[in-house]
RODO-2510 file (C-alpha; in nm, 4 decimals, decimal comma):
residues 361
     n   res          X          Y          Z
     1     x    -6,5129     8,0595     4,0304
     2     x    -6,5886     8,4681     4,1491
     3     x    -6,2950     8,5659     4,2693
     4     x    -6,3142     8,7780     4,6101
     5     x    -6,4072     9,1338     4,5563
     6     x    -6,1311     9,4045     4,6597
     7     x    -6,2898     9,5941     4,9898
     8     x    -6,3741     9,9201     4,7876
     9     x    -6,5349     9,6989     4,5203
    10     x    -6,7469     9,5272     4,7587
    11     x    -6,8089     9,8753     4,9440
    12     x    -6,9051    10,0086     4,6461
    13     x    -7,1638     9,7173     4,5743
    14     x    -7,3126     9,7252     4,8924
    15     x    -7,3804    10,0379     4,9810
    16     x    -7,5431    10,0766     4,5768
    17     x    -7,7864     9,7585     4,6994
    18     x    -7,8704     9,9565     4,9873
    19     x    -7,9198    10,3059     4,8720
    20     x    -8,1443    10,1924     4,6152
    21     x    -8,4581    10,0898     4,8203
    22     x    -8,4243    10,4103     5,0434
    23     x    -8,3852    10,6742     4,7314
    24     x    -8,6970    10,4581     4,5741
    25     x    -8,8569    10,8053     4,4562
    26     x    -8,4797    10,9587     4,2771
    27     x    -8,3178    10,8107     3,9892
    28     x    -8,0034    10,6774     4,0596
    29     x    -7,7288    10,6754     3,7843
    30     x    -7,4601    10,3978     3,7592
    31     x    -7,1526    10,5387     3,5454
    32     x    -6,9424    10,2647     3,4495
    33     x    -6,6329    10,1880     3,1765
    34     x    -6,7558     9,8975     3,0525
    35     x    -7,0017     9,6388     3,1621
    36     x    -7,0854     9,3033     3,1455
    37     x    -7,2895     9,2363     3,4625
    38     x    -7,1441     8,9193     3,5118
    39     x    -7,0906     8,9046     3,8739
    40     x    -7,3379     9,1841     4,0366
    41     x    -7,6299     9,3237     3,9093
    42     x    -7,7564     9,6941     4,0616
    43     x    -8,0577     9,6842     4,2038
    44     x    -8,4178     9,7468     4,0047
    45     x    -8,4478    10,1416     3,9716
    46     x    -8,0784    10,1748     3,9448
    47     x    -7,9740    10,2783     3,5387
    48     x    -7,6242    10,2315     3,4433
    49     x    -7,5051    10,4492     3,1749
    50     x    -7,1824    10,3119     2,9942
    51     x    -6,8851    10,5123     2,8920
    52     x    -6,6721    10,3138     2,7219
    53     x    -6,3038    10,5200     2,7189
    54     x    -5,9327    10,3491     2,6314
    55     x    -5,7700    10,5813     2,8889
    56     x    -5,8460    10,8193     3,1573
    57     x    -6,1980    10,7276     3,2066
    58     x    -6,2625    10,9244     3,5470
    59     x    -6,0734    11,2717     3,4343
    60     x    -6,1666    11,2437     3,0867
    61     x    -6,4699    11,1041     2,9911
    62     x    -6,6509    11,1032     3,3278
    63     x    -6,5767    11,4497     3,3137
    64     x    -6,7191    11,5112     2,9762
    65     x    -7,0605    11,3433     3,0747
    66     x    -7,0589    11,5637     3,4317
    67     x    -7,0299    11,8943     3,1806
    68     x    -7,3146    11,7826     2,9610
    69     x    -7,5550    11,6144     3,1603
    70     x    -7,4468    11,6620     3,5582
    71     x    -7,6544    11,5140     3,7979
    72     x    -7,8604    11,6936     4,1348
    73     x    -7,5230    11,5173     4,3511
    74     x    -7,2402    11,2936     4,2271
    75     x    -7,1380    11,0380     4,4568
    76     x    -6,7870    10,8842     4,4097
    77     x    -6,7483    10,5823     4,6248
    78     x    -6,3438    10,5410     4,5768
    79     x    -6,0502    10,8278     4,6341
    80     x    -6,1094    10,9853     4,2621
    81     x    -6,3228    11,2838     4,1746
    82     x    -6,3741    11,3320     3,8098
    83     x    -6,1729    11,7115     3,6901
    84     x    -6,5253    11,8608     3,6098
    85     x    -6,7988    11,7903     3,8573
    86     x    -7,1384    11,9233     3,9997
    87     x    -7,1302    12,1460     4,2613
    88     x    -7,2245    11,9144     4,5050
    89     x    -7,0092    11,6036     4,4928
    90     x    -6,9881    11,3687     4,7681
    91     x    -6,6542    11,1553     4,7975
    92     x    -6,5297    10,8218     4,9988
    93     x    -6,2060    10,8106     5,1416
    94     x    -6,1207    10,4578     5,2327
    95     x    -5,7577    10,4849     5,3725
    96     x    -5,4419    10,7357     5,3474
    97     x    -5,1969    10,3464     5,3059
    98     x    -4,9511    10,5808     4,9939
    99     x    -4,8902    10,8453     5,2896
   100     x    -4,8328    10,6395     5,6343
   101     x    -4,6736    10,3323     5,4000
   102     x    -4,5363    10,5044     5,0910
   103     x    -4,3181    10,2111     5,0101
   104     x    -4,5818     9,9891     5,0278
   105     x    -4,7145    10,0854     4,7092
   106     x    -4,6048    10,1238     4,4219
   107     x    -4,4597    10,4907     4,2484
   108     x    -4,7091    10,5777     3,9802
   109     x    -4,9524    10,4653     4,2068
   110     x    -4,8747    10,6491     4,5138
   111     x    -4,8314    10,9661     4,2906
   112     x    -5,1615    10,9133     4,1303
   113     x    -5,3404    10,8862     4,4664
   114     x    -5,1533    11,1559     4,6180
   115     x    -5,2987    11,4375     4,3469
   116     x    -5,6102    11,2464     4,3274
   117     x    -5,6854    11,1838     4,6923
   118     x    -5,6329    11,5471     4,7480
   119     x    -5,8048    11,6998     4,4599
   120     x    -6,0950    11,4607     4,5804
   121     x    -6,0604    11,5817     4,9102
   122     x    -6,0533    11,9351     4,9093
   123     x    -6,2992    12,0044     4,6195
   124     x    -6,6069    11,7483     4,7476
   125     x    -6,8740    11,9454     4,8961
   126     x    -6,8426    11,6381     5,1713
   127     x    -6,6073    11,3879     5,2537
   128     x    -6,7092    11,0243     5,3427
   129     x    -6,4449    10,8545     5,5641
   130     x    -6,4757    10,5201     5,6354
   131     x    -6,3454    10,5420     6,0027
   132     x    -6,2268    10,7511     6,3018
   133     x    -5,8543    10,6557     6,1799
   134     x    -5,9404    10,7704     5,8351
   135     x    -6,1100    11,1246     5,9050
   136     x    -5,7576    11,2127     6,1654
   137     x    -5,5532    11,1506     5,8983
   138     x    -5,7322    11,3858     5,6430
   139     x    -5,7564    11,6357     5,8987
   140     x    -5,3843    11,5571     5,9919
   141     x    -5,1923    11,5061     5,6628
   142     x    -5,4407    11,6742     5,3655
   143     x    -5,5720    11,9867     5,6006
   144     x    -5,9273    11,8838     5,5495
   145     x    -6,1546    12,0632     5,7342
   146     x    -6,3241    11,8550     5,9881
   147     x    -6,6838    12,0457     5,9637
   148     x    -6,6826    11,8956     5,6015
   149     x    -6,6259    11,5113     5,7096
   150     x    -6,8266    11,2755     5,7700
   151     x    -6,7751    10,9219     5,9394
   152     x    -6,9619    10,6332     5,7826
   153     x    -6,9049    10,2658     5,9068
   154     x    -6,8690    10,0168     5,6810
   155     x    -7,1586     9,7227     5,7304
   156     x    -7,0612     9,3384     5,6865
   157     x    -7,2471     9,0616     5,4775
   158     x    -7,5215     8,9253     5,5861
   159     x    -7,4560     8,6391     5,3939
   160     x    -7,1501     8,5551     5,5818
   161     x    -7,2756     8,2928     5,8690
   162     x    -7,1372     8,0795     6,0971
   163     x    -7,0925     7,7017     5,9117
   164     x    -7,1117     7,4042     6,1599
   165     x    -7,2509     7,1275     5,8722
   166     x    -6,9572     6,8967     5,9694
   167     x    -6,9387     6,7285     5,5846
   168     x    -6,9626     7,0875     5,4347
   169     x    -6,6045     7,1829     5,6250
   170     x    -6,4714     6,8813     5,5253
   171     x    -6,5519     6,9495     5,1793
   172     x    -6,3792     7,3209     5,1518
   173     x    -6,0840     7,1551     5,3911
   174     x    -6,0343     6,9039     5,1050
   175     x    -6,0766     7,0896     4,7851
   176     x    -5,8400     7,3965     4,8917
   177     x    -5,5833     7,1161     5,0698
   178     x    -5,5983     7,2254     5,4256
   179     x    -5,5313     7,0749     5,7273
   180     x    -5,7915     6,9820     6,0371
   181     x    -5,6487     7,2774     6,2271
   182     x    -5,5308     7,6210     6,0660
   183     x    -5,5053     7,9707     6,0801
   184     x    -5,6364     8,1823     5,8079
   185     x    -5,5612     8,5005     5,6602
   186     x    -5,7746     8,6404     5,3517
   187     x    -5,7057     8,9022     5,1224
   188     x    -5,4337     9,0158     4,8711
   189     x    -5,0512     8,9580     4,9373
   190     x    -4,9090     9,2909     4,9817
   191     x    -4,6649     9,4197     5,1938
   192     x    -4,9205     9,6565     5,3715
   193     x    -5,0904     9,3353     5,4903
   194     x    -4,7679     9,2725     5,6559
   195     x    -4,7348     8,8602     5,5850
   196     x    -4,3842     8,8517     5,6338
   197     x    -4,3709     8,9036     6,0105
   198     x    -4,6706     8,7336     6,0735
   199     x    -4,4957     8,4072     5,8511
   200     x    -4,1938     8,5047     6,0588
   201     x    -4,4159     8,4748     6,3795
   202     x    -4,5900     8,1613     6,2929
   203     x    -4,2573     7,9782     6,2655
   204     x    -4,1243     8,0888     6,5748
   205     x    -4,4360     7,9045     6,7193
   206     x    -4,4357     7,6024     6,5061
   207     x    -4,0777     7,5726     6,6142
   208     x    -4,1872     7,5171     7,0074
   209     x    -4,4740     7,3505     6,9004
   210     x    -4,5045     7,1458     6,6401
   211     x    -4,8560     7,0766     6,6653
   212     x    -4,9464     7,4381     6,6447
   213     x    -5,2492     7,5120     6,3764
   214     x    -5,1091     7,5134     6,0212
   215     x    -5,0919     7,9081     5,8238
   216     x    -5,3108     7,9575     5,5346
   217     x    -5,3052     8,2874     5,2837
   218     x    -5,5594     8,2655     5,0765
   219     x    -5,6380     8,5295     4,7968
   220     x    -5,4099     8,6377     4,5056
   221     x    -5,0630     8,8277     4,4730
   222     x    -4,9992     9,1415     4,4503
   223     x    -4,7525     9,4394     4,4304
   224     x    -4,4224     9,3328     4,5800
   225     x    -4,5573     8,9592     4,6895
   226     x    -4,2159     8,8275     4,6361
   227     x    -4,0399     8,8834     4,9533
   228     x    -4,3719     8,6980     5,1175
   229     x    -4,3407     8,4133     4,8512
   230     x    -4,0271     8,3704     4,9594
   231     x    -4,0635     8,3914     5,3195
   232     x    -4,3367     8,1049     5,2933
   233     x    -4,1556     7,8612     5,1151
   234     x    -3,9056     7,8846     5,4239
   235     x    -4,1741     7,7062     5,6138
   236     x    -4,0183     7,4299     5,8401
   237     x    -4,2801     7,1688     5,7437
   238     x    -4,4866     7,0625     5,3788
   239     x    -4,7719     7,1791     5,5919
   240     x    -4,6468     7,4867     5,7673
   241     x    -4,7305     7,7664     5,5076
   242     x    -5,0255     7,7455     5,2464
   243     x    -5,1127     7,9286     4,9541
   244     x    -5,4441     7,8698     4,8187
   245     x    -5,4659     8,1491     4,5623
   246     x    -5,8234     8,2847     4,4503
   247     x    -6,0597     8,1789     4,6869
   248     x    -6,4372     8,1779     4,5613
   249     x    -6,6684     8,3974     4,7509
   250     x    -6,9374     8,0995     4,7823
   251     x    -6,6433     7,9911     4,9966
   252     x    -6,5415     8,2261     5,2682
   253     x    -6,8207     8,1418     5,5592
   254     x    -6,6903     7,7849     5,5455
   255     x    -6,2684     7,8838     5,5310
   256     x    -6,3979     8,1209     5,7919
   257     x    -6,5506     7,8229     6,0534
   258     x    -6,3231     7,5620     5,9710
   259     x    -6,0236     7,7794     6,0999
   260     x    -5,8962     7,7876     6,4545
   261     x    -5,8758     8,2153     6,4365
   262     x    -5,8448     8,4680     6,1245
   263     x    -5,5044     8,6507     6,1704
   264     x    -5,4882     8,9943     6,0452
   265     x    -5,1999     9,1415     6,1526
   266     x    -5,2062     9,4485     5,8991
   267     x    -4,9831     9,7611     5,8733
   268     x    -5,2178     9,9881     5,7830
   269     x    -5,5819     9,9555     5,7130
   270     x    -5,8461    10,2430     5,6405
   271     x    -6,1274    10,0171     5,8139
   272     x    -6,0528     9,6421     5,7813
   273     x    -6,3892     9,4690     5,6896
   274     x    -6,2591     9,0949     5,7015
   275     x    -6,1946     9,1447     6,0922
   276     x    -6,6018     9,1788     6,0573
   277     x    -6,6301     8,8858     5,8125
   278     x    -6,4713     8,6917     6,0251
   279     x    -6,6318     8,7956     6,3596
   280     x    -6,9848     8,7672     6,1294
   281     x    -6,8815     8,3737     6,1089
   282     x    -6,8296     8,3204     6,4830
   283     x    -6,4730     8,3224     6,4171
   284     x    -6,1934     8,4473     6,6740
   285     x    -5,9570     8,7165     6,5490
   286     x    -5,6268     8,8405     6,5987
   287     x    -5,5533     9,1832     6,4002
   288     x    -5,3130     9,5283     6,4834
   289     x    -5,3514     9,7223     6,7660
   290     x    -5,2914    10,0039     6,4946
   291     x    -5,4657    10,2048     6,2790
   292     x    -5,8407    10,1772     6,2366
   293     x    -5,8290     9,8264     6,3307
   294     x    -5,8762     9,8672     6,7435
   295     x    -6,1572    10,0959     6,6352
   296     x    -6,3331     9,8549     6,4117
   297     x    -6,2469     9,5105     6,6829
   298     x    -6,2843     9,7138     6,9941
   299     x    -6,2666     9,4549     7,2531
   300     x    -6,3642     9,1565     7,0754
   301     x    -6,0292     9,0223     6,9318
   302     x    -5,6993     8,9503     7,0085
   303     x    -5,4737     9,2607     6,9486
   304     x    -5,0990     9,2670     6,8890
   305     x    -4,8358     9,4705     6,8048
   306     x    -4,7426     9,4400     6,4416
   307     x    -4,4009     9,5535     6,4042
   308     x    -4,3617     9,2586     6,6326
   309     x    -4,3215     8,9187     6,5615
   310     x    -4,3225     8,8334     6,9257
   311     x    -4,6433     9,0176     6,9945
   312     x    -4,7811     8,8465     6,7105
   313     x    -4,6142     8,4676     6,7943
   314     x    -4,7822     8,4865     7,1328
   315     x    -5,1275     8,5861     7,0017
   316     x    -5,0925     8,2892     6,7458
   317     x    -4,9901     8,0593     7,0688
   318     x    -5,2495     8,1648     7,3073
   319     x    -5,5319     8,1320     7,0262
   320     x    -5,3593     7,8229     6,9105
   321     x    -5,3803     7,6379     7,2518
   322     x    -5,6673     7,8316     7,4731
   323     x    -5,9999     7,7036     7,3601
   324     x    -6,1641     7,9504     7,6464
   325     x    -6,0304     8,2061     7,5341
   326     x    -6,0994     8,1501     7,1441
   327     x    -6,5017     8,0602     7,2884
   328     x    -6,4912     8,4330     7,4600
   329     x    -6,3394     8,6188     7,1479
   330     x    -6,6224     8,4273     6,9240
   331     x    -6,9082     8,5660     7,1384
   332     x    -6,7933     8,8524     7,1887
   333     x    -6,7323     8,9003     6,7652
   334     x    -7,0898     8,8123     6,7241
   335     x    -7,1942     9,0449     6,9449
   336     x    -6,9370     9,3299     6,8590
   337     x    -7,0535     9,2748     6,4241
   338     x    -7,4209     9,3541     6,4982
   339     x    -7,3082     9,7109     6,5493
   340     x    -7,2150     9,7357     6,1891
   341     x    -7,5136     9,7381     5,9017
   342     x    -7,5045     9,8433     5,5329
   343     x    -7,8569     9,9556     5,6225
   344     x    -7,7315    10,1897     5,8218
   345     x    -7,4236    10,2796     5,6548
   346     x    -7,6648    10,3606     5,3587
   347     x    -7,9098    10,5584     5,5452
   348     x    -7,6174    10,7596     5,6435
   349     x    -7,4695    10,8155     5,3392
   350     x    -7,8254    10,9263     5,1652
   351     x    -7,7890    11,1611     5,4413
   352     x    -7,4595    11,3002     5,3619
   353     x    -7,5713    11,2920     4,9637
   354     x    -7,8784    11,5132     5,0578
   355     x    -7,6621    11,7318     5,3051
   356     x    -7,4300    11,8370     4,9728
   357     x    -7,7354    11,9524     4,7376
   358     x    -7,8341    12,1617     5,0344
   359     x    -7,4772    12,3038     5,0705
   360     x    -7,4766    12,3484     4,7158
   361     x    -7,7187    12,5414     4,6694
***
């Protein structure tokens, strides 16, 4: 089983299968730890140079290779600029989550990513933010010049379809344990992700309806998950709250169609790309009205309030019980995800790489 890749990872992935093709005629560099290739290859035309390191790999020994043999533009696709880089450097900011949620995360962490997001930040000949939301916080909170920002979507899998093979749902329903009707959530249990209230929320419905679709969380723990362990297992029924754990990737079209609506209800997000997973599927969604997220859904899902649990109840009931209203919010999600492209987001980015040499120079 592949487990599901963390957003940046699968950022990173994407836009390297994409670049590829259009920088045919450079040579492209992959810089990596250690690798196995196991689960994703780089494209043909794509080296990878390994540096194996025990500790600080980006600051130390990236920095050692940048000194001796620096390439024409580094391009760092998560938060951390190496100590010694080429002139022209191009970075990706995904979110600013350790400054708007600082407890969120936790304290080495948010230190690290405080130094490094800024060092990253202000020393990049350009800045890649993912969204809108992400470039006013720079500006706002790290005093990043604007005129040295750029915004680049995020794209969405192409892979990710709509499933309606009636015995292939039944299948995933049966293997993972889940129920006819459910709502799904995907991605790692966090506080940031904000589970509790929307647990919280889902139980106030089930509690005036106990027909209402079953909750599912699927993906693994992380920092802090106890709280939402322990808000789940508070579940009114055997079938209220489920926690499937890893889910394989092979997997997520078909959790995606057999579910009533994906519920994101998240704190904080720098972009969100499961809202346009899910909307990719023909899936309805219900995410924040915060953050990048309105930016990302525009007017294609259900927003709520997420500090909440009312807000968030109702969405759950009116999703749960209006099938017009779940047919509009699937349309308009399959219309609303064909404005997003890694093609694009890659042809933009080769634009921003090519904008640094020049700026460089």
């Amino acid at each position: 089983m592949v487990p599901l890749p963390t957003g940046t990872e699968q950022y990173s992935r994407e836009i390297i299968d994409h670049l590829a093709p259009l920088a045919a005629h450079d040579h492209m560099t992959l810089y990596v730890n250690r690798w196995d290739g196991t689960d994703w290859r780089p494209p043909s035309g794509v080296g990878v140079r390994e540096l194996p390191s025990q500790r600080g790999w980006t600051h130390a020994r990236l920095s050692m290779e940048m000194l001796r043999f620096a390439p024409d533009v580094l391009f760092v696709p998560a938060h951390s600029v190496p100590l010694w880089h080429p002139r022209a450097t191009v970075v990706t900011v995904h979110d600013l989550g350790y400054r708007r949620l600082p407890d969120a995360h936790p304290g080495s962490s948010r230190l690290y990513r405080v130094w490094s997001t800024r060092f990253s930040a202000r020393t990049a000949t350009r800045v890649i933010a993912v969204s809108q939301s992400t470039k006013r916080d720079l500006v706002d909170m790290e005093g990043i010049p604007e005129e040295r920002i750029r915004v680049v979507h995020h794209g969405v899998d192409t892979s990710l379809q709509r499933v309606e093979n009636v015995a292939q749902l039944r299948d995933v329903r049966r293997r993972y344990g889940l129920p006819e009707r459910y709502f799904l959530y995907v991605g790692t249990l966090q506080p940031r992700k904000n589970l509790q209230r929307l647990i919280q929320a889902h139980r106030r419905l089930r509690e005036s309806d106990a027909d209402a679709p079953s909750l599912v969380l699927a993906g693994q723990t992380g920092w802090m998950a106890d709280p939402i362990m322990r808000e789940a297992r508070q579940g009114i029924s055997a079938d209220s709250v489920i926690l499937t754990g890893y889910v394989d990737r092979a997997d997520l079209a078909s959790l995606l169609s057999a579910s009533v609506a994906f519920v994101y209800p998240s704190l904080y997000e720098g972009f969100g790309m499961p809202v346009l997973e899910a909307m990719s599927c023909g899936t309805p969604v219900l995410t924040s009205n915060v953050s990048s997220l309105p930016e990302v859904a525009g007017d294609s899902a259900m927003l709520v309030d997420p500090g909440n649990v009312d807000s968030i109840c109702e969405g759950l009931r009116q999703l749960a019980n209006d099938s017009a209203l779940r047919e509009d919010l699937r349309r308009r999600g399959l219309e609303r995800v064909c404005q997003f492209s890694w093609d694009r987001a890659a042809r933009e980015t080769l634009a921003v790489l090519r904008e640094a040499v020049d700026a460089a120079r």
